[in-house]
N, C-alpha and C positions, 0 to 999 in steps of 0.2 A: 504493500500500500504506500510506504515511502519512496517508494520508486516511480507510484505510478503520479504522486501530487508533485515529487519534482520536476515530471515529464510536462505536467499541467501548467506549471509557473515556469517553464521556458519561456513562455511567449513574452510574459510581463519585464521576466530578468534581460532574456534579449533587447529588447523597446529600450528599457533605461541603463542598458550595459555602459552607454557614454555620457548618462548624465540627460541626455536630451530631455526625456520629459520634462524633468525637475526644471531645467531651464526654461524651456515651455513654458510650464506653469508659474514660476516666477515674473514671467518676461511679461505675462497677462495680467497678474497684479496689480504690479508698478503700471502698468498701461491704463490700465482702469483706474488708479491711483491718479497718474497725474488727469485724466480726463477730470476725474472728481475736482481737483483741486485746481484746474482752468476752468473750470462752473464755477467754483465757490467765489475765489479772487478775479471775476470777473462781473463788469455788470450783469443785471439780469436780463437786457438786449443784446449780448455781446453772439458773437458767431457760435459760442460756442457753446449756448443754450438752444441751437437749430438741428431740426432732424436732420437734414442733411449733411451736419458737421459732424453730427453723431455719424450716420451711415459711413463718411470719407474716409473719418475717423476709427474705424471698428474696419473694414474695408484695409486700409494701411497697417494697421498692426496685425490683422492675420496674415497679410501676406507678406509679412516680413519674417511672421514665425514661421509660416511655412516651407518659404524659401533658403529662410537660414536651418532649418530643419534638415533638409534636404541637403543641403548644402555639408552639414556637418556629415550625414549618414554617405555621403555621395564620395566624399572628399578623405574622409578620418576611419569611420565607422567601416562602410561595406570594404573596402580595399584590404581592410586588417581580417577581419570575425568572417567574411562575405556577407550576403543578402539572403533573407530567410522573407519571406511572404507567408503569414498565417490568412484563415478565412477571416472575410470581410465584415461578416457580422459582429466577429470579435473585434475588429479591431476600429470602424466606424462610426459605430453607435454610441460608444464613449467623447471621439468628439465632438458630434452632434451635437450629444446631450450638452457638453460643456460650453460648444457654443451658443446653445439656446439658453440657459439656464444662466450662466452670469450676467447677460444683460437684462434678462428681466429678473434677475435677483438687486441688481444696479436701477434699475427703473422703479421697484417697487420701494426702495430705500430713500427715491428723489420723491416719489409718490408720496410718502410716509412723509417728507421733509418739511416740503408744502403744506401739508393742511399740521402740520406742528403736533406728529404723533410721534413721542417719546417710545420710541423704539431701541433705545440704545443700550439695554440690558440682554436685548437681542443679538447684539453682534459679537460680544464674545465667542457667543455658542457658535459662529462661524469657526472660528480657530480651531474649537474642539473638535469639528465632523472634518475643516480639513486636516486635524492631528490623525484622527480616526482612521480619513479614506487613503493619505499618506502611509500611515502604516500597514495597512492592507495591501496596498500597490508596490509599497518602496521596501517598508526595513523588516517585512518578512521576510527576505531574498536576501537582504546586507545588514548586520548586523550592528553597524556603529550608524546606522540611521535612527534608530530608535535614540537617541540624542538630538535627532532634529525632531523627532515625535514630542518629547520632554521637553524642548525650547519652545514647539509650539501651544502646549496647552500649559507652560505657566504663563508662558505670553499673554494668554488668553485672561488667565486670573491676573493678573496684572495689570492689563487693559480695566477689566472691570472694576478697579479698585484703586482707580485713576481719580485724582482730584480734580475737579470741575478746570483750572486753572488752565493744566495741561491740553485740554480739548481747546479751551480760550485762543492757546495759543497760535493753533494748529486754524483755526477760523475763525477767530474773533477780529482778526482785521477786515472782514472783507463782510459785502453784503449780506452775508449771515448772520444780523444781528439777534434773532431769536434766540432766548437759551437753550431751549427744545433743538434747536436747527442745529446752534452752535454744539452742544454736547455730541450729537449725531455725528455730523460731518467730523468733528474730529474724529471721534473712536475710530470710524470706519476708515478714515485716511489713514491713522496710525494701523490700525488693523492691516489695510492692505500694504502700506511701506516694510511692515514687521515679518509678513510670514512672504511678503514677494522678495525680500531680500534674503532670508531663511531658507527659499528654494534657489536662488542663485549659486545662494554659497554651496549648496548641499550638490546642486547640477557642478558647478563648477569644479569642488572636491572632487565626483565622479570622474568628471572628464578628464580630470589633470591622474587622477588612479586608471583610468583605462589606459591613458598615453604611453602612462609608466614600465606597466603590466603586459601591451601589448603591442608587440610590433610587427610591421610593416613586410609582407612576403618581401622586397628586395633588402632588407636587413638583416632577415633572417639568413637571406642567400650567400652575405657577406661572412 
C-alpha cells in the first residue's frame, strides 16, 4: 500500500520538483496584493477601480505566470528530470478552480468593503486553509516544508491579534477612511504580502535545491 500512494503522489512531487508551483502561487498573491493596494491608495475614479483595468490586469499576470512557467519547465526542468504528461482532469481542474475562485474570493472582500461589513476576523482563516491545502500538496512529499506550514498558521494568529494601529498603517493614508474598511484592507494586504512572500521563499529554496541536486545530461556526460 506504500508503494502504491507513493506511485499516486508522483504526479504532485513531479509538478513542484522545481519549486514552480510554490512560485506560482506566490507570484498571484503579491499580484492580487499590489492590485489591492493600487485601489486602496488611489482615488475612487482612478483607472484602477474599472473593469476593464481589472480584466488587462488579471489578463497580464496570468500570462506572465504562465509563460515564465513554461519557461522555467522548458528551459531548467524538462532538459534535466524530462517531461512527464499526467491526465488532464488531474491536472486542469485545479487551475481552473484557482483561477475562478481568487477573484471572486477578491471581489466578495471589495463587496464586503463597500457596504462596511466587518469581515476581518475572517481573513485569518484564509492563512489556515492555505496552511492546510499547502501541506497537503507540498510538505507531504518534502519534509522541511512543514516549516512553511508552521510560518503560515502562526502568521495567521498573528495577523488576528494585530493592533488596530498596524492595519492604520497599511491604509489609513489613503481613501479608506472607514474603520471597518480600514481594519479590512489592511489584514488582507498584510495577509497576502505574508504568505505571497512565504511561497516565494519556499518556491525559491526548491528551485535553488533542484539546481543543486540535479544536473544537466551534458554534465553528466563530462
Amino acid at each position: 500500500m506504500d508503494q502504491v500512494g507513493s506511485i499516486l503522489e508522483r504526479p504532485k512531487l513531479y509538478y513542484n520538483i522545481d519549486g514552480v508551483g510554490e512560485l506560482r502561487g506566490g507570484f498571484v498573491m503579491l499580484g492580487y496584493g499590489l492590485l489591492l493596494w493600487l485601489q486602496v491608495h488611489s482615488p475612487s475614479d482612478a483607472i484602477w477601480h474599472k473593469m476593464y483595468a481589472f480584466a488587462i490586469y488579471m489578463a497580464v499576470m496570468f500570462s506572465i505566470i504562465h509563460y515564465g512557467t513554461m519557461t522555467i519547465k522548458n528551459h531548467i526542468t524538462y532538459p534535466r528530470t524530462g517531461f512527464v504528461e499526467y491526465r488532464k482532469r488531474h491536472t486542469v481542474w485545479p487551475r481552473i478552480v484557482a483561477m475562478f475562485a481568487a477573484p471572486l474570493a477578491l471581489g466578495g472582500v471589495l463587496f464586503a468593503r463597500r457596504h462596511h461589513w466587518d469581515i476581518t476576523a475572517s481573513v485569518p482563516l484564509f492563512g489556515l486553509l492555505l496552511a492546510a491545502s499547502y501541506a497537503y500538496g507540498f510538505a507531504r512529499t518534502v519534509r522541511w516544508k512543514w516549516f512553511v506550514v508552521w510560518a503560515m498558521m502562526l502568521g495567521s494568529f498573528a495577523i488576528a491579534f494585530l493592533p488596530a494601529s498596524w492595519f492604520d498603517a497599511l491604509a489609513g493614508d489613503s481613501w479608506v477612511t472607514h474603520p471597518v474598511r480600514t481594519k479590512l484592507v489592511g489584514a488582507l494586504l498584510l495577509s497576502l504580502m505574508l504568505y505571497g512572500t512565504m511561497l516565494l521563499i519556499s518556491g525559491g529554496i526548491s528551485l535553488w535545491l533542484y539546481l543543486r541536486h540535479t544536473q544537466a545530461p551534458a554534465q553528466e556526460g563530462q
